[in-house]
C-alpha positions in Angstrom: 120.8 129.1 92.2 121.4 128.9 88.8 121.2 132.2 85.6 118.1 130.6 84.8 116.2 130.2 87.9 117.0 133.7 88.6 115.5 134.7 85.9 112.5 132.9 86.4 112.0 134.2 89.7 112.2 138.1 88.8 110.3 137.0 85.9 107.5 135.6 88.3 107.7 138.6 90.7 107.0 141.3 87.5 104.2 139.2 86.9 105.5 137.5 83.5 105.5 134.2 84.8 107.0 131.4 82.6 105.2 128.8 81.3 106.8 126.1 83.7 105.7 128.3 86.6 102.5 129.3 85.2 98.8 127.9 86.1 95.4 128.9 84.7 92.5 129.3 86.9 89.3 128.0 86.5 87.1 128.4 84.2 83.9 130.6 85.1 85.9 131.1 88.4 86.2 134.6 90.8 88.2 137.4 89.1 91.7 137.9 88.3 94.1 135.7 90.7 97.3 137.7 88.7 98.8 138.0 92.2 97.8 135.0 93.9 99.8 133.3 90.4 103.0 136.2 91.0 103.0 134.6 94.9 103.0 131.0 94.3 105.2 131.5 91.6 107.7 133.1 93.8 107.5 130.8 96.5 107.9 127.8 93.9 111.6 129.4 92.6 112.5 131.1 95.9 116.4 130.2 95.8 115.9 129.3 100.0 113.8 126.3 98.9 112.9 126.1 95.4 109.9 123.5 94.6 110.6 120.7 92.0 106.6 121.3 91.3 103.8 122.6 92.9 100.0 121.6 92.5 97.6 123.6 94.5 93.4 124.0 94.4 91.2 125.9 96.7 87.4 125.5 97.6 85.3 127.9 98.6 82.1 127.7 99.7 82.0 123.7 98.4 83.1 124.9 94.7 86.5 124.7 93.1 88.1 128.3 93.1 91.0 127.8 92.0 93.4 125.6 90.7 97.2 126.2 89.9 100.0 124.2 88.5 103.7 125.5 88.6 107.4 123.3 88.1 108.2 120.5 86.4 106.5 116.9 86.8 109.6 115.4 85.8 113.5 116.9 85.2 115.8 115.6 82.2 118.5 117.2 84.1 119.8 118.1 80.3 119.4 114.8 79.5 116.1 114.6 78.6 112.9 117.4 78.1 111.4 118.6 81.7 107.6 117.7 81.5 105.5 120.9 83.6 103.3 119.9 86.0 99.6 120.4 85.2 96.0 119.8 86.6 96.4 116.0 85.8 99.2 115.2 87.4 99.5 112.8 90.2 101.6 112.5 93.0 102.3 109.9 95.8 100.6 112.0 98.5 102.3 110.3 101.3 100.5 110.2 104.6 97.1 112.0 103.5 96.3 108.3 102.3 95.8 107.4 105.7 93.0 109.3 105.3 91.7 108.0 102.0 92.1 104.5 103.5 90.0 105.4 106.2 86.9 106.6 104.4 87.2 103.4 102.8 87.3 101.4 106.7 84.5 103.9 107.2 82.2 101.9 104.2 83.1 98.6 106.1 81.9 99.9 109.5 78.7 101.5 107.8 78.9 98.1 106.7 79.0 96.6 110.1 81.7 93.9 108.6 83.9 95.7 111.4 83.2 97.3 114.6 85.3 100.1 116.0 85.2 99.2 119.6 86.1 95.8 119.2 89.3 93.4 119.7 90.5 93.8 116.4 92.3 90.4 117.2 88.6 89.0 115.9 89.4 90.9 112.3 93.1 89.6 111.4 93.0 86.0 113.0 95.2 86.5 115.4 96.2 87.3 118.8 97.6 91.5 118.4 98.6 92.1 122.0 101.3 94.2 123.1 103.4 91.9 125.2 103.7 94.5 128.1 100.3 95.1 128.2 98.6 91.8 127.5 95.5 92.2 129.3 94.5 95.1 127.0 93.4 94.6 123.6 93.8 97.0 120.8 90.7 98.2 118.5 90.1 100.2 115.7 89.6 103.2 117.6 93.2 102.6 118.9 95.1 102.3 115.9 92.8 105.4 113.8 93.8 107.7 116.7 97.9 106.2 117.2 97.1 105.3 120.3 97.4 101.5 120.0 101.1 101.4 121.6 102.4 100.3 118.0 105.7 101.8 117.1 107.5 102.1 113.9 111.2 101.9 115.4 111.2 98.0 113.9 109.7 99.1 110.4 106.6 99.1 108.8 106.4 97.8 105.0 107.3 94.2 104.7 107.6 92.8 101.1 104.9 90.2 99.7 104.8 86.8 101.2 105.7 88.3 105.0 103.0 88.1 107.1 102.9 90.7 109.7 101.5 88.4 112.1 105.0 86.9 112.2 106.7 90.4 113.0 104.3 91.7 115.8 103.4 88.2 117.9 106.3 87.6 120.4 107.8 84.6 119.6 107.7 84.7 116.2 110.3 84.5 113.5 110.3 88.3 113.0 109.5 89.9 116.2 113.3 90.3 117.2 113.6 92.4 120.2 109.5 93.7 120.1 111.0 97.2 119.2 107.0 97.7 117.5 105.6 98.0 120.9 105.8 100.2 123.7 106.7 99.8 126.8 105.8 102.4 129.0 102.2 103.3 127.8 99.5 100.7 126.9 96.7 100.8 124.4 94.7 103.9 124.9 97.0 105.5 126.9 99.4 107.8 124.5 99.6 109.2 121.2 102.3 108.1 118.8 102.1 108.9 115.0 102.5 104.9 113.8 102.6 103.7 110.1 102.9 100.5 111.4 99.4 100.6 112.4 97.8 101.4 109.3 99.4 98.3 107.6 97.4 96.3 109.9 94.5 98.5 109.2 94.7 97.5 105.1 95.3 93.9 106.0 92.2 93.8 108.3 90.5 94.9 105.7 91.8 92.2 103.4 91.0 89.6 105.6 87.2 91.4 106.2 86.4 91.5 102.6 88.6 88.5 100.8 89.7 91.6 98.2 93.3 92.3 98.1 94.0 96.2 99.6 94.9 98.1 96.3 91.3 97.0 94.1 89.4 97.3 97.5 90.1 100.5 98.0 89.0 100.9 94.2 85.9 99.6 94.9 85.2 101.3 97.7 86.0 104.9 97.4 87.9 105.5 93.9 85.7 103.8 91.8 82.5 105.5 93.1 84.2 108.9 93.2 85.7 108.5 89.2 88.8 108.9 90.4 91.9 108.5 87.9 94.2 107.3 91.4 95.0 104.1 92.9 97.7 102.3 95.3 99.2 100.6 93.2 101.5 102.4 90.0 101.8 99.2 87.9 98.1 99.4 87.5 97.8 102.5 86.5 96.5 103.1 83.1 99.2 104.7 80.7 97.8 108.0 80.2 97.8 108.2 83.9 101.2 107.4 84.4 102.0 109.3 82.0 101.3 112.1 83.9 102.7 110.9 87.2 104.4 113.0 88.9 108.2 111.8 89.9 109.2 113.1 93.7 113.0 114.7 93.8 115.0 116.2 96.4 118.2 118.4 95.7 121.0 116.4 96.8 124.8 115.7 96.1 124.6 112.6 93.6 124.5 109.3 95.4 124.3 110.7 99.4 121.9 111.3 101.6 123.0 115.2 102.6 120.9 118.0 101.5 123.1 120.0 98.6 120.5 123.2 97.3 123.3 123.3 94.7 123.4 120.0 93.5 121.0 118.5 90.8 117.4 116.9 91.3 117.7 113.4 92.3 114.8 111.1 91.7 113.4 109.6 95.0 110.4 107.6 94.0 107.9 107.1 91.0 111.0 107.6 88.1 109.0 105.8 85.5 110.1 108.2 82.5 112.6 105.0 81.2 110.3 102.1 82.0 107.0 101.4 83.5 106.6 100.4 87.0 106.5 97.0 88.0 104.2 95.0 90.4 105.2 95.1 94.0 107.4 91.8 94.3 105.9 88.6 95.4 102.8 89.7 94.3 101.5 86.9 92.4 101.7 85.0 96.0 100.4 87.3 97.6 97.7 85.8 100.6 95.1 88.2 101.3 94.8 89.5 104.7 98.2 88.5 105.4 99.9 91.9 104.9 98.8 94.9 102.9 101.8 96.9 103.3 103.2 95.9 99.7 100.1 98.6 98.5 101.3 101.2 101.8 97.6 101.7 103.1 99.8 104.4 105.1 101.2 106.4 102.0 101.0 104.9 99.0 97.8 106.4 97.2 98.3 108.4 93.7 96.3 110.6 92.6 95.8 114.1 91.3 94.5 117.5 93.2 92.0 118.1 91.4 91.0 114.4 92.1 91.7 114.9 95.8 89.3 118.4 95.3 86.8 115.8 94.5 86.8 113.9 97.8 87.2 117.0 99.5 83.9 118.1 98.1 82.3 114.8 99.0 82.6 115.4 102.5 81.3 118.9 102.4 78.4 117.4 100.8 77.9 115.3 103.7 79.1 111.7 101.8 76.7 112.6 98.6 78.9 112.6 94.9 76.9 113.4 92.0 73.4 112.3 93.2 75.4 109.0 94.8 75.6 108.3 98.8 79.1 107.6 99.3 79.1 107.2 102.8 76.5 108.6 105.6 76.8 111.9 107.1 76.6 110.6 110.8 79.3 108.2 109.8 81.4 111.4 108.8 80.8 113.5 111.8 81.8 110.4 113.8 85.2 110.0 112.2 85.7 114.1 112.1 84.7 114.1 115.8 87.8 114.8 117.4 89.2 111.7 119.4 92.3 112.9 121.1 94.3 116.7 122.2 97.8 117.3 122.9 97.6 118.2 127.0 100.5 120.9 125.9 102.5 119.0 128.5 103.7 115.7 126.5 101.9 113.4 129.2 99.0 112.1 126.4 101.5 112.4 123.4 103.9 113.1 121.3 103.2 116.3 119.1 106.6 115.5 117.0 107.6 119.5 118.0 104.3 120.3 116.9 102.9 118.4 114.2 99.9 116.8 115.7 97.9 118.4 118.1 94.5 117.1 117.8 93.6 113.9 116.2 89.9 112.2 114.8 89.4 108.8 113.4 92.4 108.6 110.7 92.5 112.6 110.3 94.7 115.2 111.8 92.7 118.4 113.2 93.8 121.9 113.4 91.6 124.4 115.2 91.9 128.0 114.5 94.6 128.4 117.6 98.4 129.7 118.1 100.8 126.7 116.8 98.2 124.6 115.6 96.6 126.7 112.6 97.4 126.3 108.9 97.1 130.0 107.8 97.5 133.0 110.0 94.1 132.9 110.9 90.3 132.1 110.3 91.0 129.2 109.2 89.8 125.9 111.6 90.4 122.8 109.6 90.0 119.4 109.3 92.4 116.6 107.1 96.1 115.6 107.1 100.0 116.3 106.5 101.8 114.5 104.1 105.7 114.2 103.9 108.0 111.1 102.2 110.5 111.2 99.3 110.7 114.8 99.0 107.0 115.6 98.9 105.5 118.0 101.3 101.4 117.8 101.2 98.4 119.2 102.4 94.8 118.3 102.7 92.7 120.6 105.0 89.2 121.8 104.7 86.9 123.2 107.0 83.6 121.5 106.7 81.0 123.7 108.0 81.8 126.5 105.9 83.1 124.2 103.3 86.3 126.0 102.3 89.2 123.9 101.9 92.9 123.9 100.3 95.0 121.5 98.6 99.0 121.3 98.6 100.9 118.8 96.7 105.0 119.7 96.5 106.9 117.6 94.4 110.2 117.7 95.8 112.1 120.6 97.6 115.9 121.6 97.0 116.9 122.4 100.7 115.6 120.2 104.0 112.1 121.3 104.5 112.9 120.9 108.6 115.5 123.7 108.4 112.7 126.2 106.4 111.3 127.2 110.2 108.1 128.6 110.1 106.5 131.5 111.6 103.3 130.8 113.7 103.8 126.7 112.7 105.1 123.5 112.5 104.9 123.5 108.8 108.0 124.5 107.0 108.1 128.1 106.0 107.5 127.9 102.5 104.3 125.7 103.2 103.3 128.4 105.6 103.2 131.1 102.3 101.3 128.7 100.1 98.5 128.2 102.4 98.4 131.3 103.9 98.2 133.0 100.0 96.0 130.3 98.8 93.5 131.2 101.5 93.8 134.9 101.2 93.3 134.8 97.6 90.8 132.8 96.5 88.8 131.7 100.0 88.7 135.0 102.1 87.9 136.9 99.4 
């Protein structure tokens, strides 16, 4: 670690924080969070894992508590000025889209255009069968819970203009050796995180609706909610991308290997020297063909505080300033848990932990040893996000309507080697929600 992240970290731990590594609560909010601010700020520039940025809020009892920005959205590397993160800034949130695109597929089942439980063959306009198991069709159900015996081993974002029909039908021009499906477990019959499946999610959807993934996911749940986010950068407007956060990761220049020494490479969302561009092939694009140019599965940007907002929708029971955004009884069905780790690996893989119990599109972790978030107390509700460098966090329990928000812009050693101490989670994600909770929720 360098003089001058030294210095910021002693700097953080005597309590004069630097303006980079600084974050203001909110207004009218509980007292002094001084050393809740001295903790994240120490966490953020602790030389084992420093944090390119950090973007944190915390809800208790169904009101923002607090809100705290530390880092830098974007590094100049000495070549041009660092821009600090701050309560605007968005970030490609990674997997906890799944979830966003969910409570929009919620709307269309309120809806009844779509119904959980049936072939969702009758959605895309095709046959989606997994060749092994061809006398069991796949629903909904199946692919919100990963347990439609989809696989990502083959891939799962295809440019504009591929249809996905042609990679998962046998036969077809892209279904090469079937590597998508599985071959010793059917539908319904094991748990295996999948991407893949949430492409075909977004592109039933498409073909449900005739709107194209990234504006009907405006419509439904952005829109409604005033959300500054969307799935698609290019369409951003420009004081929203200005404030986009680019994701790093400390590497040597031009590898793959983790160097904590080296500099901050950019992984995704560099838009500092030009805008972003539409997804290729998009002007061809044939609606419910594929969605995956928009990545239903990770793609969303948006801001905490933005994602504070959605939390505090479902708190509310679907209600947003006066407005129904989706029925209660529809989100008790998709929080109702679907699916449990049998703590022997015969109903699923847990990924060493990660995913223990699952809902419709949400990841669940009850108040238990290896499957809690903080060190105790707190039984949660949401998803885990991890791509490019950023590590996030959306978890809320809804009865007592506390809930956290995590968004890490980039990290300068491999997260998987920062072991933590009663979780999955990396160590340094461990702190953050462990303090944020102590601090500002069980207070």
């Amino acid at each position: 670690m360098n003089g001058q992240r030294r210095t910021l970290l002693g700097l953080a731990l005597l309590g004069a924080v630097d303006p980079l590594f600084a974050a203001a609560p909110v207004k009218g909010a509980r007292p002094s969070f001084a050393a809740l601010e001295r903790e994240l700020a120490a966490i953020a520039t602790d030389p084992a894992c420093e944090l390119a940025s950090l973007s944190v809020l915390a809800i208790r009892d169904g009101k923002v508590a607090y809100e705290g920005q530390f880092g830098r959205r974007r590094i100049g590397n000495g070549h041009t000025p660092d821009l600090p993160a701050n309560r605007d800034t968005l970030y490609r949130i990674a997997s906890i889209s799944k979830m966003m695109t969910t409570l929009g597929l919620m709307r269309l089942i309120e809806e009844k255009q779509i119904d959980l439980d049936a072939d969702v063959s009758r959605y895309l306009g095709f046959s989606l069968r997994n060749p092994h198991f061809a006398e069991r069709p796949i629903t909904l159900r199946h692919l919100l819970t990963h347990t439609s015996s989809l696989r990502d081993e083959a891939g799962y974002s295809f440019p504009a203009g591929t249809a996905l029909q042609a990679f998962v039908t046998p036969g077809a021009r892209l279904f090469g050796e079937g590597n998508m499906w599985a071959r010793n477990a059917g539908p319904g019959g094991y748990f295996t995180y999948c991407n893949l499946g949430w492409g075909l999610i977004g592109t039933l959807m498409e073909r449900v609706t005739g709107e194209r993934f990234d504006l009907l996911m405006q419509r439904l749940l952005l829109q409604p909610l005033g959300l500054t986010a969307g799935y698609n950068p290019s369409a951003l407007p420009p004081p929203a991308l200005a404030k986009l956060a680019t994701l790093y990761r400390k590497r040597t220049t031009d590898t793959e290997v983790w160097d904590p020494n080296g500099p901050w490479i950019a992984q995704v969302d560099d838009y500092g020297a030009r805008p972003p561009v539409p997804p290729p092939g998009i002007e061809s694009h044939v609606i419910g063909d594929n969605a995956t140019p928009f990545s239903p599965t990770g793609g969303l940007r948006i801001s905490a505080r933005d994602m504070g907002t959605v939390m505090r929708m479902l708190m509310n029971g679907g209600l947003h300033g006066g407005r129904r955004i989706l029925r209660e009884d529809t989100l008790n069905r998709m929080f109702t848990r679907q699916w449990t780790a049998d703590g022997k690996g015969g109903n699923g893989d847990t990924l060493n932990g990660f995913f223990n119990c699952w809902g419709l599109g949400n990841a669940q972790f009850p108040d238990q040893p290896g499957r809690r978030l903080v060190e105790g107390g707190f039984d949660a509700v949401g998803h885990l996000g991890d791509a490019y460098g950023l590590r996030s966090v959306f978890a809320a329990d809804l009865k007592k309507r506390n809930g956290i928000v995590v968004l890490v812009g980039g990290t300068s050693s491999d997260p998987g080697l920062q072991t933590g101490t009663y979780s999955a989670l990396a160590r340094f994600e461990e702190r953050i929600l462990t303090s944020l909770f102590n601090h500002a929720i069980a207070v």
